[in-house]
C-alpha positions as CSV (number, residue, x, y, z in Angstrom):
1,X,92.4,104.1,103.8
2,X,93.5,107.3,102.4
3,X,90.4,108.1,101.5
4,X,89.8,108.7,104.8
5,X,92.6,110.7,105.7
6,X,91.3,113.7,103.4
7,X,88.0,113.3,104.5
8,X,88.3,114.2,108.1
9,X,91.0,116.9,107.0
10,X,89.0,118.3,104.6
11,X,88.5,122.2,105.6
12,X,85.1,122.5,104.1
13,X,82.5,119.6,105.1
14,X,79.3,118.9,104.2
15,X,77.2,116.7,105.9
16,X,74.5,114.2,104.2
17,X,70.9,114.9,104.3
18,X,68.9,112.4,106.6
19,X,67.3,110.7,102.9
20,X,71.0,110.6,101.2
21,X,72.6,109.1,104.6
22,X,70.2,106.4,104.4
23,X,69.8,106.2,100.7
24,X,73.8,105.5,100.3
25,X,73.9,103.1,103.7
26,X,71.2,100.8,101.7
27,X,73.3,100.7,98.5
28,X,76.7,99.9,100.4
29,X,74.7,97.7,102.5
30,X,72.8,95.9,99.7
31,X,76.3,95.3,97.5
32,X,78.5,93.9,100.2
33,X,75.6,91.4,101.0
34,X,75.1,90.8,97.4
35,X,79.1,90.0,97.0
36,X,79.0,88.2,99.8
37,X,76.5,85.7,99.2
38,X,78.1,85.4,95.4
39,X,81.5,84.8,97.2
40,X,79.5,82.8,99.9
41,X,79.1,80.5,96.9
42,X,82.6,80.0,96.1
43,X,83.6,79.1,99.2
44,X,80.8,76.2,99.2
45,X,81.9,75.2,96.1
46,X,85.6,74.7,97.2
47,X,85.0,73.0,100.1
48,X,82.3,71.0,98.5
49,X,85.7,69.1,96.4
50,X,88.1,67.7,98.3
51,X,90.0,68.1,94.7
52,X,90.2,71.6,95.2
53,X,92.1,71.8,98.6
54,X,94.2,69.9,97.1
55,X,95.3,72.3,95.0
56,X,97.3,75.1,95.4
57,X,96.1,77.3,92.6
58,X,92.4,76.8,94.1
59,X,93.9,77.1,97.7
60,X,95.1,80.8,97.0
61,X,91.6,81.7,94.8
62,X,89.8,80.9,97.7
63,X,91.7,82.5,100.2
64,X,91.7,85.8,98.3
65,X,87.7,85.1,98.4
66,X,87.8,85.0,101.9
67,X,90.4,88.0,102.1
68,X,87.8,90.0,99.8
69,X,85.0,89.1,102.2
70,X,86.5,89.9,105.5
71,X,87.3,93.9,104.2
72,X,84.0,94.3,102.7
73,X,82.1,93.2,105.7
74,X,84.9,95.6,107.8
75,X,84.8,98.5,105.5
76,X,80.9,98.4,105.0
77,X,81.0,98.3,109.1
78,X,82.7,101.5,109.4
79,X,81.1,103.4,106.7
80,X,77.9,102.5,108.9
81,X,79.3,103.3,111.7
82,X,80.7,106.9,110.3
83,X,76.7,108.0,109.9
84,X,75.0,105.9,113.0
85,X,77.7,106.3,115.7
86,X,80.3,109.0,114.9
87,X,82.0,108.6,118.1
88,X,83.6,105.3,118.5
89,X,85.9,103.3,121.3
90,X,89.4,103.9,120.5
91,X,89.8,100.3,121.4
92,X,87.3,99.0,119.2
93,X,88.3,101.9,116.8
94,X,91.7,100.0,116.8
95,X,90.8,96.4,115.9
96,X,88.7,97.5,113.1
97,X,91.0,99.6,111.4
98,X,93.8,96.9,112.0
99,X,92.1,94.4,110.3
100,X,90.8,96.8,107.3
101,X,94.6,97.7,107.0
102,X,95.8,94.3,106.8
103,X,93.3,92.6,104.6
104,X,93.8,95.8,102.3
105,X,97.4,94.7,102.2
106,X,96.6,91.4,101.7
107,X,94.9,91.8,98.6
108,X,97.8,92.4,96.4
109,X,100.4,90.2,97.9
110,X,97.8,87.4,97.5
111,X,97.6,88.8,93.8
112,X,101.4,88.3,94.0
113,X,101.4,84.5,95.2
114,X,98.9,83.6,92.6
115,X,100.6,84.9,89.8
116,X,103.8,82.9,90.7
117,X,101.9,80.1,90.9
118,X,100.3,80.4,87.1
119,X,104.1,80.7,86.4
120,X,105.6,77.7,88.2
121,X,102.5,76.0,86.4
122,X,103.3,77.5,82.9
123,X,107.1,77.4,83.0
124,X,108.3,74.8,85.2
125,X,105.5,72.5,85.2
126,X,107.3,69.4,86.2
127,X,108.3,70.5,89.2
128,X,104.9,72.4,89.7
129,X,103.4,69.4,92.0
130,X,106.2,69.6,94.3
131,X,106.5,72.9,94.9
132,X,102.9,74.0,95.0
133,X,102.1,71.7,97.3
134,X,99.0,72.0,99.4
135,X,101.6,72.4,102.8
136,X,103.5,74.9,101.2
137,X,100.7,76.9,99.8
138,X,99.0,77.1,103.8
139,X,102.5,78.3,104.7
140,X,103.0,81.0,102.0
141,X,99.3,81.9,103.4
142,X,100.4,82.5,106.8
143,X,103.4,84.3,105.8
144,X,100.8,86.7,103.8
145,X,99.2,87.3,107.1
146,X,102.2,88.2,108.8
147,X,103.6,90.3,105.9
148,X,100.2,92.3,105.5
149,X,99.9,92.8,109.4
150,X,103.3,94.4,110.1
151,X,102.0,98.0,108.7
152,X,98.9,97.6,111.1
153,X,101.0,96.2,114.2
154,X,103.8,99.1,113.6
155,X,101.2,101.6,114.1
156,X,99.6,100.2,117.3
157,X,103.2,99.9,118.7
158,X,103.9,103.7,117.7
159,X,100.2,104.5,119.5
160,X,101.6,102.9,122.4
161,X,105.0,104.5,122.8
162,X,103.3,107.9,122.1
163,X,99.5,108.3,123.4
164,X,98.7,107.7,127.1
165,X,96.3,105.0,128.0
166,X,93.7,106.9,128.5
167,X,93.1,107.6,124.9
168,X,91.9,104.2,123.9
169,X,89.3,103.9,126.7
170,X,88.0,107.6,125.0
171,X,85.5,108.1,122.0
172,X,87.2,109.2,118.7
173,X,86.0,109.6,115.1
174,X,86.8,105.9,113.5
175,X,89.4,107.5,110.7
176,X,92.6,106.5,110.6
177,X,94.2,109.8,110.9
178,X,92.3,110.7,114.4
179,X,93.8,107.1,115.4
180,X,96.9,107.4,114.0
181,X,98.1,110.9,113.7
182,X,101.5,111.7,114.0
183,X,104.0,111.5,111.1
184,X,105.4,108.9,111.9
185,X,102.5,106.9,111.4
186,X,102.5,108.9,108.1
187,X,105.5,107.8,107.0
188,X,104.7,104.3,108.1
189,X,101.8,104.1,105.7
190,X,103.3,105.4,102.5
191,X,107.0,102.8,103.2
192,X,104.8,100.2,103.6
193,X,102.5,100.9,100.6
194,X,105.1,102.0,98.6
195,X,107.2,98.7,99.2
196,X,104.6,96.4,99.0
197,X,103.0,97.8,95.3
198,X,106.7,98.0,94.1
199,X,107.3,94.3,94.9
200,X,104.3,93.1,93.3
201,X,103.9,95.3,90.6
202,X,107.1,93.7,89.4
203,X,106.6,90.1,90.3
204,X,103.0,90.7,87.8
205,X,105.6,91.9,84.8
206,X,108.1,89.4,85.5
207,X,105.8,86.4,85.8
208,X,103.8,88.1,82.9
209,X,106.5,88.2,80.5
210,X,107.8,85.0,81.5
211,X,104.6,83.1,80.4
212,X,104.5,85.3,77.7
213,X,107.7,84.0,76.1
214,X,106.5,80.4,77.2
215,X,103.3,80.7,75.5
216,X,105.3,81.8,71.9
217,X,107.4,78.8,72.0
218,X,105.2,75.9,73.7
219,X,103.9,73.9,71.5
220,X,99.9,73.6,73.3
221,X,99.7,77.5,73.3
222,X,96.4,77.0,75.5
223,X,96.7,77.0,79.1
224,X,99.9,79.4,79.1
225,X,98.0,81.8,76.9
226,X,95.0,82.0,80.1
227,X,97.4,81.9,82.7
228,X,98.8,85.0,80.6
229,X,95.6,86.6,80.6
230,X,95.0,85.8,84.2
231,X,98.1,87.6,85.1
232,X,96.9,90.3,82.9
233,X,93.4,90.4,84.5
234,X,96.0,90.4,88.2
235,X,97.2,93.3,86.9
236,X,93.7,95.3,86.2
237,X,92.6,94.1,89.9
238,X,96.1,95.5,91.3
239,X,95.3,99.0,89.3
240,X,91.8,98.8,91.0
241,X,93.4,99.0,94.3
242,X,95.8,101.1,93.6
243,X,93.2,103.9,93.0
244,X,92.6,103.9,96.3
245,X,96.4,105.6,96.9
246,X,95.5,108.6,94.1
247,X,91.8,109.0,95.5
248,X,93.0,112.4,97.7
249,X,94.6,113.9,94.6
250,X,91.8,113.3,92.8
251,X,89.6,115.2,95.4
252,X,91.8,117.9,96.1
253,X,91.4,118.6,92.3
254,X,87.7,117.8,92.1
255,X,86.0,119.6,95.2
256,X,87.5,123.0,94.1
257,X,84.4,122.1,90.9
258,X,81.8,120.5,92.8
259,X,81.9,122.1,96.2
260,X,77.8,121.1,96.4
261,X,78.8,117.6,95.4
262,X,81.9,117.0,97.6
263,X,79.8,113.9,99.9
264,X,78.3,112.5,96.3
265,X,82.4,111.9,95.1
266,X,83.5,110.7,98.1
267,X,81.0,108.1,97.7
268,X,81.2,106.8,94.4
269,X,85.2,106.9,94.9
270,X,84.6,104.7,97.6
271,X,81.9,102.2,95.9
272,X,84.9,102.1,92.7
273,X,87.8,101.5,95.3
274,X,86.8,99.6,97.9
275,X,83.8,97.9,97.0
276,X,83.3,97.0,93.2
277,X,86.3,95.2,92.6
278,X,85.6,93.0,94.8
279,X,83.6,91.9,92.4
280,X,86.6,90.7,90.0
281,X,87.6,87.3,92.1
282,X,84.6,85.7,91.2
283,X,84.6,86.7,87.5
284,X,88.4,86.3,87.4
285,X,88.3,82.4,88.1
286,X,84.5,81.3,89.4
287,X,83.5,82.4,86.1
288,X,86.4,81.6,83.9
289,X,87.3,78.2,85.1
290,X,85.5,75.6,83.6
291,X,86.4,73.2,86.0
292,X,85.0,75.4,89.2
293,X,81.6,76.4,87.4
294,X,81.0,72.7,86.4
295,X,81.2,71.8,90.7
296,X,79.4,74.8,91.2
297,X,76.3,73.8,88.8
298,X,76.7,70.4,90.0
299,X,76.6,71.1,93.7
300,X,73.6,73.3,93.8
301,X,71.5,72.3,91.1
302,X,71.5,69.0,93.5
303,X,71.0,71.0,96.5
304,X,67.8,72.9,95.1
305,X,66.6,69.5,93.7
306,X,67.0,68.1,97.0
307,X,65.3,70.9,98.9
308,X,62.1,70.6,96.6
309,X,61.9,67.2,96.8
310,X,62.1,66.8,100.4
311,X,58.7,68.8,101.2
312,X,56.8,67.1,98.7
């Protein structure tokens, strides 16, 4: 999201050639599909077991799946939109951003949840099954919703008290600064990110130290030394995200260089930031967890034998 902020402020633009335009639509196109379908998978997988939604540490994976492929089909959308339609409903302008904002925010608080559930599992596990329950875990879900929201629903509010109707029935540029421009939507933004990294950033340490200490003195030193390394692997996809926050710094210093090259940044910032880790869910726990990739084999190695059998 801040990416975009220093785009459209940017004094010195330079707009894509016809060839590039299409060439980099394709490739942003072609991965979110390609994520998709692989996170497409998951979810079959999940729902495939009833064991699995009975489970709290499968019941936050998944939802962090579906998280992952709500913003990549939202934030390939508007980088689409940026090249075929530069002039967008404010209205429509609105809902997409609100939702890019608030599964954005999701992402690390979900991050959050999961970790405290490896630690509940790892350092209190006898009374793990009754407080990860599956009940509990829906209701810490909605809560996420809410909690990830308020950023997005503060900023409509602000639009409200301050820009007459008439502006969302008008065409803007779909960036959140041209949507949300005064300071105090400014300030609104960096409370709210600042608040939110800060209070996860130190539930990963605590949580990660805590296992860590558990994992020394337990006597089976397996499943606390993954859950550690999950928790570690957390923190790697939290730094991921977080390089979305540093990305205008990082242009303000770069485009002075590569004036010529200022559109070709942009965009592999954005495939890095927004786009590739998306890619971690899937190889965090569908790849790691023996458990899930045993259904998975199972469930569509039956499914293709099925589907060549029935023709014949």
């Amino acid at each position: 999201m801040c990416l975009d902020n220093w785009e459209m402020n940017s004094t010195i633009w330079i707009v894509d050639s016809y060839e590039e335009a299409f060439a980099k639509n394709i490739v942003i196109v072609s991965l979110g599909l390609i994520i998709n379908f692989i996170n497409g998978m998951l979810m079959v997988t999940f729902f495939s077991n009833p064991m699995f939604l009975r489970d709290s540490r499968y019941i936050l994976y998944i939802h962090l799946v579906f998280n992952d492929m709500l913003m990549i089909c939202i934030s390939v959308t508007l980088n689409v939109l940026t090249y075929v339609s530069p002039l967008v409903n404010a209205s429509l302008c609105c809902v997409l951003v609100f939702l890019a904002s608030t599964t954005f925010m999701i992402t690390p608080l979900n991050l959050a949840g999961m970790a405290i559930e490896r630690f509940i599992a790892i350092c209190k596990p006898l009374h793990h099954s009754q407080i990860c329950t599956p009940r509990r875990t829906h209701i810490f879900l909605c809560l996420l919703w809410v909690m990830g929201s308020i950023r997005s629903i503060t900023d409509v509010i602000i639009s409200l008290l301050t820009q007459p109707v008439s502006f969302f029935r008008s065409f803007i540029p779909c960036y959140p600064n041209y949507l949300f421009p005064s300071k105090s939507h400014q300030y609104n933004t960096t409370a709210s990110q600042v608040i939110c990294m800060s209070l996860v950033w130190i539930i990963l340490i605590y949580t990660y130290c805590r296992v860590l200490f558990t994992a020394r003195k337990a006597d089976s030193k397996g499943s606390a030394n993954k859950a550690r390394s999950t928790i570690l692997l957390h923190g790697v996809q939290l730094l991921l995200c977080m390089l979305s926050y540093i990305t205008p710094f990082m242009f303000m210093i770069t485009t002075p260089f590569f004036r010529l090259h200022q559109t070709k940044i942009i965009f592999c910032v954005y495939l890095f930031t927004n786009i590739l880790p998306r890619l971690l869910s899937p190889l965090i726990y569908g790849v790691r967890d023996q458990k899930f990739v045993k259904q998975m084999k199972e469930y569509f190695t039956c499914n293709i034998v099925i589907v060549k059998i029935v023709p014949s």
